[in-house]
Residue frames as a rotation matrix with the C-alpha (Angstrom) as fourth column:
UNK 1
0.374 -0.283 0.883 11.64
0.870 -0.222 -0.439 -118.71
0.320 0.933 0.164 104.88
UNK 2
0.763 -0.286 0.581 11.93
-0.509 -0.819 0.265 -115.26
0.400 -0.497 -0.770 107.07
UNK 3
0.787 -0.601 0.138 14.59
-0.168 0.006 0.986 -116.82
-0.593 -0.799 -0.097 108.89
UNK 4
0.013 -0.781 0.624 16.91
0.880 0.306 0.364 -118.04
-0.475 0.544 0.692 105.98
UNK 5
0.212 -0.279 0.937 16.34
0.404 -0.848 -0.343 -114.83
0.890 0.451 -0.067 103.70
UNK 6
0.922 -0.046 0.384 17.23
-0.317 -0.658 0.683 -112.88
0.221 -0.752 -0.621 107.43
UNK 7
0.616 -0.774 0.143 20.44
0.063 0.230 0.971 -115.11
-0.785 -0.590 0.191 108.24
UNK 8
0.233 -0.245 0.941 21.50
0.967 -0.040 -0.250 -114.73
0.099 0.969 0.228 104.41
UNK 9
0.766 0.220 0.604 20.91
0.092 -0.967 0.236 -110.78
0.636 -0.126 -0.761 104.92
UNK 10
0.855 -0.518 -0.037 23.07
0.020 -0.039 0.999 -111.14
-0.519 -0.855 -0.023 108.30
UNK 11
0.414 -0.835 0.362 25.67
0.640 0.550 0.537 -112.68
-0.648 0.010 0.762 106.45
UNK 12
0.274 -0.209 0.939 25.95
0.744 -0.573 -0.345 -110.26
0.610 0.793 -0.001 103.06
UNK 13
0.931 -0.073 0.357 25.80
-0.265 -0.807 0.528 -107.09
0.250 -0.586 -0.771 106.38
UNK 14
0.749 -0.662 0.032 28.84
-0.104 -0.069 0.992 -108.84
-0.654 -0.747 -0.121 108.05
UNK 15
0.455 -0.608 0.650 30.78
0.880 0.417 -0.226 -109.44
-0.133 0.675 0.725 104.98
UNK 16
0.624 -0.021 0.781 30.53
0.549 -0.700 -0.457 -106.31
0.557 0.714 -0.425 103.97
UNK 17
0.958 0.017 0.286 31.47
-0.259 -0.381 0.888 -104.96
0.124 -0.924 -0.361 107.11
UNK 18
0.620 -0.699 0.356 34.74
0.570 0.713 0.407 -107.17
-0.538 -0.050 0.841 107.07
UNK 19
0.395 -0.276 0.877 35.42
0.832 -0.297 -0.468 -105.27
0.389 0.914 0.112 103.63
UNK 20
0.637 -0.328 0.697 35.35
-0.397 -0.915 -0.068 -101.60
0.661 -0.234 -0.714 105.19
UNK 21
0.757 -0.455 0.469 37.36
-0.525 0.005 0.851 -102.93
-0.389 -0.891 -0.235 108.22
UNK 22
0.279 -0.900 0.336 40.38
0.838 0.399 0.372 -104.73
-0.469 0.177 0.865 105.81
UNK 23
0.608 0.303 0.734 40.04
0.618 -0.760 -0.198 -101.04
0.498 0.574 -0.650 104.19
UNK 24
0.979 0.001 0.204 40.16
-0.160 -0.617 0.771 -99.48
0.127 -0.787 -0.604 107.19
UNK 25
0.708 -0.700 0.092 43.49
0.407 0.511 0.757 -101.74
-0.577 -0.498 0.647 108.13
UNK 26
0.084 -0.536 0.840 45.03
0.962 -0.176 -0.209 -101.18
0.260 0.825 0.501 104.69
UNK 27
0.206 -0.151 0.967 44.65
0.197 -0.961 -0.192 -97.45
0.959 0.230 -0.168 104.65
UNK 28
0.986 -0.145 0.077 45.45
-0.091 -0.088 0.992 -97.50
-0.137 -0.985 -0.100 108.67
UNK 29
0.454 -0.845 0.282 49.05
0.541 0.513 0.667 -99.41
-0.708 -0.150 0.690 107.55
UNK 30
0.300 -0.085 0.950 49.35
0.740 -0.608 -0.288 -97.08
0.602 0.790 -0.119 104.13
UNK 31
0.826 0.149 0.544 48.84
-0.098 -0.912 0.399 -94.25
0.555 -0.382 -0.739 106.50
UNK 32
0.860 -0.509 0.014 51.75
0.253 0.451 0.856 -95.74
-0.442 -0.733 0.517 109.30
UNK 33
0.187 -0.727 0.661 54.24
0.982 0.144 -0.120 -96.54
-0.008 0.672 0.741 106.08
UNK 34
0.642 0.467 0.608 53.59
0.610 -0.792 -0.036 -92.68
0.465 0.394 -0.793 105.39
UNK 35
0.981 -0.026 0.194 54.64
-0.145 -0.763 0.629 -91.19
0.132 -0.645 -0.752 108.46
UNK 36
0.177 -0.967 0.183 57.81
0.364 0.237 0.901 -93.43
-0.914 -0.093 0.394 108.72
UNK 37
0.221 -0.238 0.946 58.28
0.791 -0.523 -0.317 -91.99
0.570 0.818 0.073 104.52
UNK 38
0.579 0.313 0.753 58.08
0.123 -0.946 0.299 -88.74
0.806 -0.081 -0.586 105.86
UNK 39
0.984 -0.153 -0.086 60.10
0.048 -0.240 0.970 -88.90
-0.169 -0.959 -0.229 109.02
UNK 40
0.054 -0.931 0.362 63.24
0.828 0.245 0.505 -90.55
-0.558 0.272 0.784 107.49
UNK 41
0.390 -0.133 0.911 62.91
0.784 -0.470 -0.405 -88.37
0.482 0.872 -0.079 104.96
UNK 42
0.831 -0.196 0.521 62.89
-0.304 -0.944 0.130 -84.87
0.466 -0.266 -0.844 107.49
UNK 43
0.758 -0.651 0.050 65.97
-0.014 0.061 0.998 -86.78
-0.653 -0.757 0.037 109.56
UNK 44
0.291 -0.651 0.701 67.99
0.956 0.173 -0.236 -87.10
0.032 0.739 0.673 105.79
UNK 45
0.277 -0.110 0.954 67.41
0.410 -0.885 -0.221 -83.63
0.869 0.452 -0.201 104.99
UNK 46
0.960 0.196 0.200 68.43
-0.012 -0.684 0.730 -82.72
0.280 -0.703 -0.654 108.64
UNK 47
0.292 -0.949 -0.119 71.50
0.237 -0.049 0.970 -84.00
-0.927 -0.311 0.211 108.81
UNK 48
0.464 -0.105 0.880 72.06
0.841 -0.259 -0.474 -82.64
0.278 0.960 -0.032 104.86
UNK 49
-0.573 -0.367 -0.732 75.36
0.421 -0.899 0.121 -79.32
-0.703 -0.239 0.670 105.78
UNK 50
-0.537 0.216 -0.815 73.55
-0.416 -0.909 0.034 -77.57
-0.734 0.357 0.578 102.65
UNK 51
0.132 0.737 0.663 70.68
0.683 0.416 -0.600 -78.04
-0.718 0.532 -0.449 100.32
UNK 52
-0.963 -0.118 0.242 70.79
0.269 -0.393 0.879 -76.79
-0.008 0.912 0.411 96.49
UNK 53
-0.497 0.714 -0.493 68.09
-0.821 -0.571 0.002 -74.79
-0.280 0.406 0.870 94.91
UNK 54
-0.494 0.247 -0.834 67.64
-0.435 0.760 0.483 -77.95
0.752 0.602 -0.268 93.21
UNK 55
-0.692 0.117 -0.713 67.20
0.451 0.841 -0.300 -80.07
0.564 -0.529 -0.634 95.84
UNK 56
-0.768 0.627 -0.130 64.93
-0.256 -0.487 -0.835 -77.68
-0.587 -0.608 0.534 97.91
UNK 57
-0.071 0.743 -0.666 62.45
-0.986 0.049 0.160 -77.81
0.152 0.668 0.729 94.71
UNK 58
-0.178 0.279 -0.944 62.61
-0.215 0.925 0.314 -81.61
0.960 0.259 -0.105 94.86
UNK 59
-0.852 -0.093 -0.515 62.13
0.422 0.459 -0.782 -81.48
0.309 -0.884 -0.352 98.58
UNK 60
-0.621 0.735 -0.273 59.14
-0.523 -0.648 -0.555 -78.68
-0.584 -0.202 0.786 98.80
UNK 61
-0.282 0.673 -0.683 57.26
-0.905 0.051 0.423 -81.30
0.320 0.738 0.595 96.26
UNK 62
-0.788 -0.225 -0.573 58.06
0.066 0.895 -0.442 -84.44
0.612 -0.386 -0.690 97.95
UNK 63
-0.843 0.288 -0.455 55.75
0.362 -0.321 -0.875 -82.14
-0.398 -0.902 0.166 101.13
UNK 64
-0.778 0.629 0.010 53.78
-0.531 -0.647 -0.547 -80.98
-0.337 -0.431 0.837 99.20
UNK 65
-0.644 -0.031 -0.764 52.66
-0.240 0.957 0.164 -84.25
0.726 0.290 -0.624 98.09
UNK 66
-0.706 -0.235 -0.668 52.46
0.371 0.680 -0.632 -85.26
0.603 -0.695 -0.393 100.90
UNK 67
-0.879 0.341 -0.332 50.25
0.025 -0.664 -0.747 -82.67
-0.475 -0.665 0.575 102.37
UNK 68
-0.427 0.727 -0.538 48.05
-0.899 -0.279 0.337 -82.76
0.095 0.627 0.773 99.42
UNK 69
-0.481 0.390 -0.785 47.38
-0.055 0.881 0.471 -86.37
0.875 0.269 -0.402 100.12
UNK 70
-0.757 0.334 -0.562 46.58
0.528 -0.194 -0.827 -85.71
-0.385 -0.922 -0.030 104.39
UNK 71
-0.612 0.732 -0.300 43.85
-0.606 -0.678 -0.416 -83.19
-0.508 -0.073 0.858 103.00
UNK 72
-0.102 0.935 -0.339 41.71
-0.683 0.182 0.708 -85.72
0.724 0.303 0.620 101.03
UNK 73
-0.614 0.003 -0.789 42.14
0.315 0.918 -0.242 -87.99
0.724 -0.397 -0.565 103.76
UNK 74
-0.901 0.000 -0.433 40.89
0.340 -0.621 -0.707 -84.95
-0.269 -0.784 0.559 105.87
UNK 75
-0.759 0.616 -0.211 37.99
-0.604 -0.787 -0.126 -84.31
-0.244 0.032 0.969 103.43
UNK 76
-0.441 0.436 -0.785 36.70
-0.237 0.787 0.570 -87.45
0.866 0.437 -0.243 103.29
UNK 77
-0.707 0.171 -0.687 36.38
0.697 0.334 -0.634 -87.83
0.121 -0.927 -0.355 106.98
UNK 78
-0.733 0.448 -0.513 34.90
-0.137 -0.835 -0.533 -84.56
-0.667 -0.320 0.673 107.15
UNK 79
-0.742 0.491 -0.456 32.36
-0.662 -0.641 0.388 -85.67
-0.102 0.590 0.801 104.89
UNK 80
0.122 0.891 -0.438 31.39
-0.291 0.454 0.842 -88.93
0.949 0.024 0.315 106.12
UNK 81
-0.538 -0.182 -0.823 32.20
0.616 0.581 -0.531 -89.09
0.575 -0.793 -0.201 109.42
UNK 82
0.635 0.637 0.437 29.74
0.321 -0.732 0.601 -87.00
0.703 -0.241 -0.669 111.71
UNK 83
-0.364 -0.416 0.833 31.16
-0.748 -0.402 -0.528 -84.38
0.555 -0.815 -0.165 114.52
UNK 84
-0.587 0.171 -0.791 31.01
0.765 0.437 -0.473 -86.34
0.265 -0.883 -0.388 118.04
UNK 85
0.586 0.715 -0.381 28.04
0.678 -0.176 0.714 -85.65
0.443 -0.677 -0.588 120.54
């Protein structure tokens, strides 16, 4: 009976495990998509001869977006991930 309620136990540990690690992938490929969002975006606005008022405001939100989403990603780590040895 210890050995089935233990390989049962195994299994429910690696499942789970599986879960955080298609997470992990997802928010790994989320994160990827991001940076290429964010790159195209600064090479538009670089080759842009002059930016309206307008358009600055819709560009300084776009960043700060964007920035505001890198800090919970930053305070989540920092809150479950311990410092290295």
């Amino acid at each position: 009976m210890f050995f089935f309620s233990t390989c049962r136990l195994l299994r429910k540990i690696m499942a789970t495990l599986t879960e955080v690690l298609d997470a992990v992938t997802s928010a790994n490929t989320k994160t990827d998509s991001l940076i290429v969002l964010v790159q195209g975006l600064r090479d538009q606005i670089a080759q842009l001869p002059t930016i309206t008022p307008e358009q600055q405001v819709q560009i300084d939100g776009i960043f700060a977006a964007v920035t505001s989403e890198a800090g919970k990603v930053q305070a989540a780590l920092d809150a479950n991930v311990p410092p290295a040895p």
